[in-house]
N, C-alpha and C positions, 0 to 999 in steps of 0.2 A: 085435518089441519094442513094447513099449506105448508111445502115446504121452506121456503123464504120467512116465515114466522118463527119456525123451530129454529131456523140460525141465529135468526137474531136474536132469540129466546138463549139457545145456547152460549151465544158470543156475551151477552151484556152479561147472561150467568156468570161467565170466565172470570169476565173484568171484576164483577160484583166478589166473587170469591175473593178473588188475587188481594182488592183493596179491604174485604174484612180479614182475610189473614194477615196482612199490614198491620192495619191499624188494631188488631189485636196484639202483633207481636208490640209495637210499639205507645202502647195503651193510648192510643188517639180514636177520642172517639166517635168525631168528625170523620175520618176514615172507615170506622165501625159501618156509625151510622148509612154512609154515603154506597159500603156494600153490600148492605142488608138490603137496603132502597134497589138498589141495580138485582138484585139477585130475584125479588119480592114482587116487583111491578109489573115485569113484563106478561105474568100472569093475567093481569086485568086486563090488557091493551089487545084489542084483536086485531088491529091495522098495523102490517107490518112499516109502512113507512112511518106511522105517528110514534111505534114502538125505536123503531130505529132512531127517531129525532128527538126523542126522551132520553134511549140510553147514551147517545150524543153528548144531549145537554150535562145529564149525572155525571157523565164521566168527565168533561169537560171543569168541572166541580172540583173534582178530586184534585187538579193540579193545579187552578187558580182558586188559588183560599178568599180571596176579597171580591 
């Protein structure tokens, strides 16, 4: 495994966490949903720039709702 994969595996993990313990505590589950996704995907993606430009987009999500 390269290492530049595992960051960004690690990193969207972070965010992915951070935003299902949000939206758990805050029962949104738009928030839920969005860090199950970031925690979840990075596993299939084996290009770490296409990984990095999804967890980009996901998290980009999180803070514009529309």
């Amino acid at each position: 495994m390269d290492a530049t994969l595992l960051f960004v595996r690690v990193c969207t993990g972070a965010i992915g966490y951070a935003a299902w313990a949000y939206g758990r505590r805050t029962s949104s589950a738009r928030h839920m949903g969005l860090g199950f996704v970031l925690i979840a995907y990075s596993w299939f993606v084996n290009d770490p720039a296409l990984n990095a430009g999804i967890g980009a987009a996901l998290t980009c999500l999180l803070f514009f709702p529309r």
